[in-house]
C-alpha positions as CSV (number, residue, x, y, z in Angstrom):
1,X,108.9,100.9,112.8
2,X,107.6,103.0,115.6
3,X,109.3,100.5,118.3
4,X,112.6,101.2,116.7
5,X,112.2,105.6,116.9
6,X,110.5,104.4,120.6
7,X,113.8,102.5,121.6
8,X,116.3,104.5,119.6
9,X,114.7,107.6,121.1
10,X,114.0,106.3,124.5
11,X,117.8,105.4,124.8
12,X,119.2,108.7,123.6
13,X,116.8,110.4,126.0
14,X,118.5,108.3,129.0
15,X,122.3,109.0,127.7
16,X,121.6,112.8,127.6
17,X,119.9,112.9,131.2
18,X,123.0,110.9,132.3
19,X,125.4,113.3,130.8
20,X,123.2,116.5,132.2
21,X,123.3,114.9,135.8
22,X,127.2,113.8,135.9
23,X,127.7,117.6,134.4
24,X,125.5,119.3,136.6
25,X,126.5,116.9,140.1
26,X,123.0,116.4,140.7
27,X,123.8,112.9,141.6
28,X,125.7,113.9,144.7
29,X,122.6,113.2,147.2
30,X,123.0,109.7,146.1
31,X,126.3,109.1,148.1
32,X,126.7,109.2,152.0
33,X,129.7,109.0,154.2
34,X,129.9,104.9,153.5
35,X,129.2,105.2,149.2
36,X,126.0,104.7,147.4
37,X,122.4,105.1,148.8
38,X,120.5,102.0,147.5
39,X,117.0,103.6,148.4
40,X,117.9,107.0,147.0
41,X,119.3,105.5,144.1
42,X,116.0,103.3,143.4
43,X,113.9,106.6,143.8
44,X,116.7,108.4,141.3
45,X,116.4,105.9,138.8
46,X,112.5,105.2,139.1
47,X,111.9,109.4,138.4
48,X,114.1,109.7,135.5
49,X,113.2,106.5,134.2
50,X,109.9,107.0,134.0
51,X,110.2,110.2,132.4
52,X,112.5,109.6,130.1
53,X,109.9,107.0,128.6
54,X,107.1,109.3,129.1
55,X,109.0,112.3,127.1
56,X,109.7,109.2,124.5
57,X,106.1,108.5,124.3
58,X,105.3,112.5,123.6
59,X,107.7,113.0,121.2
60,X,106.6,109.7,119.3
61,X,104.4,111.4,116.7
62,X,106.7,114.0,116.1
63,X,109.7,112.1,115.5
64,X,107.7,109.4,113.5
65,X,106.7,112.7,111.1
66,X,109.8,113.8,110.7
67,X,111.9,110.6,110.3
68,X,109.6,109.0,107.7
69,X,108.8,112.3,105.7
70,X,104.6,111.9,106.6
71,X,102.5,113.7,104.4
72,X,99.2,114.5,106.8
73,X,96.1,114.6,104.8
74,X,94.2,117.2,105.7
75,X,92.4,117.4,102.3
76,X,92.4,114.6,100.3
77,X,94.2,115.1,97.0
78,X,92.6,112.5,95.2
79,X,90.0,109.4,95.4
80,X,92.7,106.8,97.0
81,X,93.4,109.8,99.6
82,X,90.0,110.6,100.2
83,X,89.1,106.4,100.2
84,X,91.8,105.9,102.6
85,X,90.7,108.9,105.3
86,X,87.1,107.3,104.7
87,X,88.3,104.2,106.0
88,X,90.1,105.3,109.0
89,X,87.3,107.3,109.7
90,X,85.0,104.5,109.8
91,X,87.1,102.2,112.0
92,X,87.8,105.0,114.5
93,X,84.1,105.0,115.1
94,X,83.9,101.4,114.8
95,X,86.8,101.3,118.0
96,X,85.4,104.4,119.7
97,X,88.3,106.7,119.7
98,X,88.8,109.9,118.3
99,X,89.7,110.3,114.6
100,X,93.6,110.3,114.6
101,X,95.8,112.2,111.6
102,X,96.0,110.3,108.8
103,X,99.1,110.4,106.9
104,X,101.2,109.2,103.8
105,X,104.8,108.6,103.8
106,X,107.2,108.0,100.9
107,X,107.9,104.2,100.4
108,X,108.1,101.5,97.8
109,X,108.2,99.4,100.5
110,X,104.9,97.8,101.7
111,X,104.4,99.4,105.4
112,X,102.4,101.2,107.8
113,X,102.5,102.5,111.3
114,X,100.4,104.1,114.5
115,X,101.8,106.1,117.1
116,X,101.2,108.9,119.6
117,X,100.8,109.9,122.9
118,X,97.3,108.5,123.7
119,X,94.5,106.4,121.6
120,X,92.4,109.9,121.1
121,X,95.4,112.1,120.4
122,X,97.3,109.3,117.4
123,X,98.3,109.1,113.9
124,X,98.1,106.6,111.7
125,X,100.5,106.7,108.3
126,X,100.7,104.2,105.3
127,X,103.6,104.4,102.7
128,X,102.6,105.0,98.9
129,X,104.5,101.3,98.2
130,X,101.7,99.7,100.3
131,X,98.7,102.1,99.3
132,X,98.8,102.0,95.6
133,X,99.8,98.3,95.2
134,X,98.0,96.3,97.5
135,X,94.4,95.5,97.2
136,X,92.1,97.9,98.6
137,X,90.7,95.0,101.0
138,X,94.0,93.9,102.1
139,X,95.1,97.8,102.7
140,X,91.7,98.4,104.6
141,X,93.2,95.0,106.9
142,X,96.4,96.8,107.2
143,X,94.5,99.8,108.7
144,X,92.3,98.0,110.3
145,X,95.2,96.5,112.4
146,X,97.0,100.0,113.4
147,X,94.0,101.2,114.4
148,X,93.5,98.2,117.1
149,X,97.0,99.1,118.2
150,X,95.6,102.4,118.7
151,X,92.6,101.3,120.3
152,X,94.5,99.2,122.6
153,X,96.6,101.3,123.6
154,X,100.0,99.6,122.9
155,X,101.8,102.7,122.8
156,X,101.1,103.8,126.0
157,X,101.5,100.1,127.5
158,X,104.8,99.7,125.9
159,X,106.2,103.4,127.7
160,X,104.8,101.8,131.5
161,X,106.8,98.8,130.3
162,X,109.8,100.6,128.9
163,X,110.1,103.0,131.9
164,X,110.0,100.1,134.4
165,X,112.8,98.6,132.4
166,X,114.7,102.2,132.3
167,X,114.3,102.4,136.4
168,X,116.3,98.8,136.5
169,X,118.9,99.9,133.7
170,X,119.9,102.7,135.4
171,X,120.0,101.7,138.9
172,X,122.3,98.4,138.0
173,X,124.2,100.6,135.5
174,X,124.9,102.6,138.8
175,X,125.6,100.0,140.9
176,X,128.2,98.6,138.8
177,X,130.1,101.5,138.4
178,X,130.1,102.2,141.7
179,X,131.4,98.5,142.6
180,X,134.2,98.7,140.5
181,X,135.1,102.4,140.8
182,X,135.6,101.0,144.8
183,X,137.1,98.0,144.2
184,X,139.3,98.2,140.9
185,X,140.3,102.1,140.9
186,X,140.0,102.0,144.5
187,X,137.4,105.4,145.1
188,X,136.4,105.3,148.9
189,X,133.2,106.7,148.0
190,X,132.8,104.8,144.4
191,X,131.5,108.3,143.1
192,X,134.7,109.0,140.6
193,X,134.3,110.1,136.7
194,X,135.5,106.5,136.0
195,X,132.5,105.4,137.7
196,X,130.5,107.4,135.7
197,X,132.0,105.7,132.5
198,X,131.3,102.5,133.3
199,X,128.2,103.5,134.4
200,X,127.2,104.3,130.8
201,X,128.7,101.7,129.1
202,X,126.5,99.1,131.5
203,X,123.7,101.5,130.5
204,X,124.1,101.2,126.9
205,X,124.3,97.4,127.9
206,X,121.7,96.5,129.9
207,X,119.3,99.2,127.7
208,X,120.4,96.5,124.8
209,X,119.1,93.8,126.9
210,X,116.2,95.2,128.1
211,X,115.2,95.6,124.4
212,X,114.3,91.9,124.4
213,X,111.8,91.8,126.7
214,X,110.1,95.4,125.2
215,X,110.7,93.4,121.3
216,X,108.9,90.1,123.4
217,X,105.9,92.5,124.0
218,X,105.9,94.0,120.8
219,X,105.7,90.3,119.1
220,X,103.1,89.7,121.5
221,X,100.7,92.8,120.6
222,X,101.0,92.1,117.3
223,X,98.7,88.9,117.4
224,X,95.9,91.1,119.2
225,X,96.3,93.8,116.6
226,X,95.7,91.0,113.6
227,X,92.8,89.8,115.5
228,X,91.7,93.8,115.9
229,X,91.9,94.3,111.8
230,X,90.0,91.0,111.3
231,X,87.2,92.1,113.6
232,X,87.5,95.7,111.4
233,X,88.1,94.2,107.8
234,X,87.4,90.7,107.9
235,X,89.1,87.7,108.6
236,X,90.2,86.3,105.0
237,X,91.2,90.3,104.2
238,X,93.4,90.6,106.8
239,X,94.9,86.8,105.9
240,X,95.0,88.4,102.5
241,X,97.4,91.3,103.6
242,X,99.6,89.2,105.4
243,X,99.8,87.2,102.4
244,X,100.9,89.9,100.4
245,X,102.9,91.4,102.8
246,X,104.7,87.6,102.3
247,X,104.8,88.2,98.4
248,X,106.5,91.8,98.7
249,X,109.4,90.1,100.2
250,X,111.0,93.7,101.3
251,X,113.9,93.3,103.8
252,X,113.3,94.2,107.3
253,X,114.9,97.4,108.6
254,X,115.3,95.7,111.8
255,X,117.7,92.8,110.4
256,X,119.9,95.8,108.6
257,X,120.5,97.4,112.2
258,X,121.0,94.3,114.1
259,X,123.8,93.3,111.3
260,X,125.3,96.8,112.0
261,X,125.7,95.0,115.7
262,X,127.7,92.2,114.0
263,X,124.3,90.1,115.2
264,X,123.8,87.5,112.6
265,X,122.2,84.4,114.7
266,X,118.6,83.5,112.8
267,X,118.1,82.7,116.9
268,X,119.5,86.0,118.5
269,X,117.7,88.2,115.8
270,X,114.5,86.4,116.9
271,X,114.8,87.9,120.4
272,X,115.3,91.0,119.1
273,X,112.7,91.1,116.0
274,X,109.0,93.4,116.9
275,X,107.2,91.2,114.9
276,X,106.2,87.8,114.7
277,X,107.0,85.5,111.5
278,X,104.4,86.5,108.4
279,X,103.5,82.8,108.8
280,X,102.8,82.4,112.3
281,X,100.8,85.3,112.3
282,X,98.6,84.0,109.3
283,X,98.4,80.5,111.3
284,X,97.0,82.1,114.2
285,X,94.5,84.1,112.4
286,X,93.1,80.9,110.6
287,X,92.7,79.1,114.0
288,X,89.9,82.5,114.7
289,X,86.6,81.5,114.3
């Protein structure tokens, strides 16, 4: 869940700098008297990229808040509340960081998330679905686990990543609108607003692809966050909330919006799923000693 307001918000970030440039001819110091300045382009796309992940990576709690509807507790309203800001208490100390915001977001579905701009400035959030129906062990295992994401700083990790992937979408989203703004249409200087165009559209495209390899990492950090909430909870309660993470059976939000794409390949939804199979992960934790 918080890789999908990451990339969604990463992407509309990059569209809206594009538009503001193209608008406001700041680009213009990117062209000499033969077309496009390769090094000055590189420098172009390495600033805003960057940024644009970083200002992702800011707004991250925010959104996350405002998207899911997060209840912060700030006093506990009754004995699951105060149980559950007990427990994250205690496994902030356990990881060494500082206590993050605690919240509770409306849900049947069985889910949870961390985000935020650094490990000591995070928040943590469970929904009600997961909270009142799961065992407190296996919910304890589910915390447990966001908090090593927190801990390890994934989020933080995944905006270097992502803005490294934003320098290269941009500057080949350039490239090939200035390529065929010279060649097709025939602009001496490849600098036209039909460069621009295609320019986005190759943005939109490459972005798309470049969402693989941030989805690879995520699958990736995922195993070292299960191993995380064992260390926190125990082994055979974190097996346990994988389990029943299994027996909830909800559909993933992520398979909805890859359908919206018309992707329906059990093989190209893999490359773009965040998380690893319920099974694999549950494998992996039984080969822990």
């Amino acid at each position: 869940m918080r890789i999908l307001l990451f990339l969604g918000t990463n992407m509309a970030i990059l569209l809206l700098v594009s538009i503001i440039i193209q608008v406001f001819g700041v680009d213009q110091w990117l062209y000499n008297s033969t077309g496009l300045n390769y090094g000055s382009l590189l420098l172009f796309c390495a600033v805003f990229g960057m940024g644009g992940s970083m200002v992702s990576l800011l707004m991250s709690k925010t959104m996350a808040k405002r998207s899911m509807g997060v209840r912060i507790i700030s006093q506990p309203q009754n004995s699951t509340e105060q149980w559950l800001f007990d427990t994250v208490q205690q496994q902030a100390q356990e990881v060494g960081i500082t206590m993050p915001e605690v919240g509770i977001f409306p849900s049947e579905a069985a889910n949870a998330f961390a985000t935020g701009a650094s490990k000591n400035k995070a928040l943590v959030a469970v929904s009600e679905g997961l909270l009142y129906s799961f065992d407190k062990e296996a919910v304890k295992a589910v915390m447990g686990h966001e908090m090593a994401h927190v801990a390890n700083g994934d989020m933080v990790t995944m905006s270097l990543l992502q803005g490294v992937l934003n320098t290269f979408v941009l500057f080949f989203a350039r490239i090939v609108g200035h390529i065929i703004d010279r060649t097709v249409f025939k602009n001496e200087r490849g600098n036209g607003i039909r460069s621009f165009l295609i320019s986005m559209v190759a943005q939109v495209v490459f972005g798309f692809l470049a969402s693989i390899i941030v989805c690879w990492f995520s699958r990736y950090r995922e195993f070292r966050a299960d191993e995380g909430g064992a260390a926190l909870a125990g082994r055979d309660n974190m097996i346990l909330a994988l389990q029943s993470l299994q027996r909830d059976d909800q559909p993933v939000q992520m398979t909805e919006q890859l359908a919206a794409f018309g992707i329906r390949s059990a093989n190209l939804k893999a490359l773009f799923a965040t998380h690893p199979p319920l099974e694999k992960r549950i494998a992996h934790l039984k080969t822990l000693v």
